[in-house]
Each structure stands twice: as structure tokens, then as C-alpha cells.
N, C-alpha and C positions, 0 to 999 in steps of 0.2 A: 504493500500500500504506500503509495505515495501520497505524502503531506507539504501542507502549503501553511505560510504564517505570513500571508498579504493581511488579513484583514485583523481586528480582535476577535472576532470569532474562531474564526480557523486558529489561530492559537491558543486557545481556549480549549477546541477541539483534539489539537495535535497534544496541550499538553496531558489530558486529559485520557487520552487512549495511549500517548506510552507509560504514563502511571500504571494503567491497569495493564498496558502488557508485562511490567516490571511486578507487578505484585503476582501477577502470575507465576513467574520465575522467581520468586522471593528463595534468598539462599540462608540457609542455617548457620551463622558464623559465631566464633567465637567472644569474636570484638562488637557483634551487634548488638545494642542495647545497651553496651557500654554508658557508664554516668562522668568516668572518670577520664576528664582529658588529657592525665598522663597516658592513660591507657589508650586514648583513639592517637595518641601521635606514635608510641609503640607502634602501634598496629600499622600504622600509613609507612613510618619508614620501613617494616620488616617487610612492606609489599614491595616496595619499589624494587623493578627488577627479578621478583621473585614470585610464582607460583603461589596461588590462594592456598592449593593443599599443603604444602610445607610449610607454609604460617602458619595454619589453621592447626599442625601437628605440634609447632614450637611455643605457637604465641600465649596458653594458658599455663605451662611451667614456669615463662618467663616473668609474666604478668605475675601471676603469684608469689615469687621470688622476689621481682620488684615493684610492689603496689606504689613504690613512692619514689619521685626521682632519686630523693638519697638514700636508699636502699642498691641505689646503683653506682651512683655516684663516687662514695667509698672504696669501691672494688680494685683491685689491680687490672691493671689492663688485659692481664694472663686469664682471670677470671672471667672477665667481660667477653674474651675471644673464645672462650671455653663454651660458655652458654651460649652461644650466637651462633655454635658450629652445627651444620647442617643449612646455614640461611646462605652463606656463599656472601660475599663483595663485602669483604670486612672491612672495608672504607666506613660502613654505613655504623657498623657496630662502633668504632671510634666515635665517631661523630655523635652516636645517641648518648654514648658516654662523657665526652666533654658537656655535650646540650644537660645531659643531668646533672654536673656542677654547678651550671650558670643556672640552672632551674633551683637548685637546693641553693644557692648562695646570696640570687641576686632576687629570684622571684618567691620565696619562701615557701618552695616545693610546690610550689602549682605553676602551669601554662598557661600565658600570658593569650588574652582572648583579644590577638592585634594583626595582623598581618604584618606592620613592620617588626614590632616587636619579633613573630615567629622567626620572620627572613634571616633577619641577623643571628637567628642560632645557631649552629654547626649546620651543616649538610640536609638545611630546610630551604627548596626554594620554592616558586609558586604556587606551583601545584600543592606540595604538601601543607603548605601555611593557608590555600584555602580550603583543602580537604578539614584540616583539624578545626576550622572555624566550620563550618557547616555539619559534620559530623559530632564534633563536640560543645559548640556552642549555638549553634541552628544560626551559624547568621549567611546569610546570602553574598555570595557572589560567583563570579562564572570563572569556569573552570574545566579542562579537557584531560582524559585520557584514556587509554586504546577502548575502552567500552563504549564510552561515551562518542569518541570518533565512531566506531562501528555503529551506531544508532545514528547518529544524525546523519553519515554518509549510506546508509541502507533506505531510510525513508525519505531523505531534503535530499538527492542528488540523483540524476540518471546514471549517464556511464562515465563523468567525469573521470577524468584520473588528478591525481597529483592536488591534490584539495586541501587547501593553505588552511593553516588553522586559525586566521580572520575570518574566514568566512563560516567556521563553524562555531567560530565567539562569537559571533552574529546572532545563528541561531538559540545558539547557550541562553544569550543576552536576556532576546524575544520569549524562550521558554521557561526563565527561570523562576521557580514556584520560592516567591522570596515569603512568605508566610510560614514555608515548611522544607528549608534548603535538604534538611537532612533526609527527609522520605523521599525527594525529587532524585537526589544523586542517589540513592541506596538503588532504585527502580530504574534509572538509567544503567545501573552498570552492572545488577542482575539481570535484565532484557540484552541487554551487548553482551554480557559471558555467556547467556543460552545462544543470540544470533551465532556466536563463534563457532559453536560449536553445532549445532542444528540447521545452520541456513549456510553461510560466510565470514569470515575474518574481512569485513569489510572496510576495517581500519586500514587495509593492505593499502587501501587510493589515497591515504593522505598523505602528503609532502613530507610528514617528519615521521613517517614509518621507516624504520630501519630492521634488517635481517640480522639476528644474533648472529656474532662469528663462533667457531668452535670451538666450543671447552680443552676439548684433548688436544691435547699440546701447545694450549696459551700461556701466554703469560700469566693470567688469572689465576691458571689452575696450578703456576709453578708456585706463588707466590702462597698461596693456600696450603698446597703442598708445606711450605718453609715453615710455615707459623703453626702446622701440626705437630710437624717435628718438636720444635724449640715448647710446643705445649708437653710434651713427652720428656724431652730432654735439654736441657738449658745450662751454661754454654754449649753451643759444637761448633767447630770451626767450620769454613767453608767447604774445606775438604772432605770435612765429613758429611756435611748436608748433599753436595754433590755426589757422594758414594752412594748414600741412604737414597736421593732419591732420582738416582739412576740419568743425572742430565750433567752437563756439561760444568766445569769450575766458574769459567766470566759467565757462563748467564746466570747463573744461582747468584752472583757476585755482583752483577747489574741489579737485581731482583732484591737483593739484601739492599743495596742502599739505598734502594727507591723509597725500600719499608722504612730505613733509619731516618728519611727524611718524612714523612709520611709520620713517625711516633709512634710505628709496631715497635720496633726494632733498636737495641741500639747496640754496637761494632766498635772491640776493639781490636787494635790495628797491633802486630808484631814490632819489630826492629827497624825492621824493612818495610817499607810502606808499597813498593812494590812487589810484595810478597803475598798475594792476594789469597792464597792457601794457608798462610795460618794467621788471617785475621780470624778472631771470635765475634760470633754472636748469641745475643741474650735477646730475650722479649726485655721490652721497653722496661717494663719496671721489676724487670729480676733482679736478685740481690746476689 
């Protein structure tokens, strides 16, 4: 069915029949219903990048473990990486960890119900600073991602290809149920995980759809690899991480200081500093 939002009517109509096609596909989640906005921003960063099922397995030990930012906040870095393993892009787990000192420090353990205030956390930008305002504070504003692209481009567009994401803030704009932000986007993006899956990946037409590249043998997956290890065993030198995990001395070695700079990691260096086989490394705050 193709939908039109010329008139107030017709958007009224349009917005009005993807609600109920979203409650139709209404999904069971862990984070739904959630009261506590540490917990909806938990939830938002463990998605980014990662699979609803592998949240949905991780995200209630964790929640539990950390009801409050500084129940996280205190933690060793080693700890924080420990719990986070099976989510993949430890980038993110850093980052929720830093955002939980400034949350325990500056905002007295609660999330700051602001858009700019969110931005300026660690590794929060648009999207997630208006997902946590609408999911956890019901306030309205517009917002995209692959569900939500997959609905507007399945119903607002023919065979376009390559569909900028103005013109689907456009429609966001025109539909947004600003009375009730948090039902509106919960039903846009269970209607868009069923289209995926039962009709089309119709997010495939817009501009800033990109193809994941391959796990096996990325860099990603060397880097993962390192920080398993050094969870297992702390110091190893490079030589040893290279043996253990079956790859080369400089790429382990490239990959080591990306971390050190990054705040996994931190390397100490031999006699020789061209000696790149028996530099050590430790996780960031091993002793």
C-alpha cells in the first residue's frame, strides 16, 4: 500500500495505519516498558551495530548488575570488557563506561533528559540522544534508522533508489505522533523488523545503507581476539599474543596501539624500542 501525506488527512490516515500495523508486530523485549532511563540508554547503545537477539540474551544480567550508573562506573575497565563480551565493538562498552562516571559525578546518577546535554556524553550521537529522549522520556523528535528507513521507503516511495535521509526526515517530521513519541517509534520499528524479514530489507535504497564487511579476518575480530586474551592472561608480550592467536607480530602490534591509544590497552616498551617482540601488554587498568 502506498501512502500519501499531501493533505492532514492523509497523514492522519498514514499515521494511523502504521501504528496498527506496528502493534500488530508488537515484539516482546527486555528493555520495553522500561521506567529507568539509565536502562533505555543501556539498551540503545548495546543495539547499535548489534543484533536485537544478542541484546535481548545480554541486556537483563547486565541491567541487573548495573541498575545505576555507578554500579558501573567503579569497575575496572577488565571488568567492564568482561561483561560486555558476546556484544562485539568494544568501542561502545568504553564509552558507556566513561558516560557512567560523568552520569555518577556530574548528573547524580540519572540521565540528563536534553539532547545537548546527551550528545556531549561519550559515544552518544543523534540518533541515540533522540532514541533515549522518546523512549525514556516520551519527548518528540525525529529520528531514523534501518526500521524506520525500511517503512517509510516501503510505503512513501516507488522504485527510487538511493533515498537521502532528508527526505525521509521529511516524512518522520509530517508523521510524528508528538503526544506519544515512545509508542510511534516502538511501532515503526517492530513493523520495519517484520517488513525485513516477511516482505524486504527495504532500507537497502537509502543512501546511507552500507554492507557489513567480514568478521573473519578483520581487524575487528583481531582486536577482540587481543582483549580476550589479556582478559585471560595479563601481561603477554606481543610475541606471545601473536603465537596464541595464530597472526602475524606488526599486525597484533599495529592493533595493540590503536587499543593503547583508544584506553583498552596500555604497553610497555623493552630497551629497545625497536624491539616490537618484547614490548608488554596489560589491559588499561591492570596492576
Amino acid at each position: 500500500m502506498k501512502l500519501s501525506i499531501s493533505t492532514a488527512e492523509e497523514i492522519a490516515e498514514a499515521r494511523e495505519f502504521l501504528l496498527e500495523k506496528g502493534r500488530s508486530c508488537y515484539r516482546e523485549l527486555p528493555w520495553r516498558g522500561e521506567e529507568s532511563p539509565w536502562a533505555v540508554l543501556v539498551s540503545e547503545i548495546m543495539l547499535q551495530q548489534t543484533q536485537v537477539p544478542r541484546v535481548a540474551a545480554i541486556y537483563p544480567r547486565w541491567i541487573e548488575r548495573f541498575p545505576l550508573p555507578s554500579a558501573l562506573a567503579g569497575l575496572p575497565v577488565s571488568e567492564v570488557l568482561a561483561a560486555w563480551s558476546g556484544l562485539g565493538y568494544n568501542r561502545r562498552a568504553l564509552s558507556l563506561h566513561k558516560t557512567a562516571k560523568i552520569l555518577a559525578r556530574d548528573f547524580g546518577d540519572t540521565v540528563p533528559a536534553s539532547e545537548e546535554a546527551l550528545r556531549n556524553l561519550p559515544g552518544i550521537g543523534v540518533y541515540t540522544a533522540r532514541a533515549v529522549l522518546a523512549f525514556a522520556f516520551n519527548i518528540p523528535s525525529v529520528f531514523l534508522e534501518t526500521n524506520i528507513r525500511t517503512v517509510f521507503i516501503r510505503h512513501f516511495f516507488g522504485a527510487e533508489e538511493q533515498i537521502g535521509d532528508r527526505e525521509l526526515e521529511r516524512i518522520g517530521e509530517a508523521l510524528l505522533d508528538r503526544g506519544n513519541p515512545r509508542q510511534w517509534y516502538t511501532a515503526l520499528m517492530d513493523y520495519g523488523a517484520w517488513l525485513k524479514v516477511h516482505e524486504h530489507n527495504f532500507g537497502k535504497r537509502a543512501r546511507t545503507y552500507r554492507t557489513q564487511p567480514p568478521f573473519k579476518g578483520s581487524e575487528r575480530e583481531l582486536r577482540g581476539a587481543i582483549l580476550r586474551s589479556l582478559l585471560s592472561v595479563s601481561p603477554l608480550t606481543v610475541v606471545e599474543l601473536s603465537y596464541e592467536l595464530a597472526s602475524d607480530v606488526e599486525r597484533v602490534f599495529l592493533c595493540v596501539e590503536k587499543l593503547e591509544k583508544e584506553g583498552f590497552v596500555s604497553i610497555v616498551r623493552g630497551d629497545s624500542v625497536s624491539d616490537v617482540g618484547g614490548v608488554f601488554v596489560n589491559l588499561a587498568d591492570s596492576r
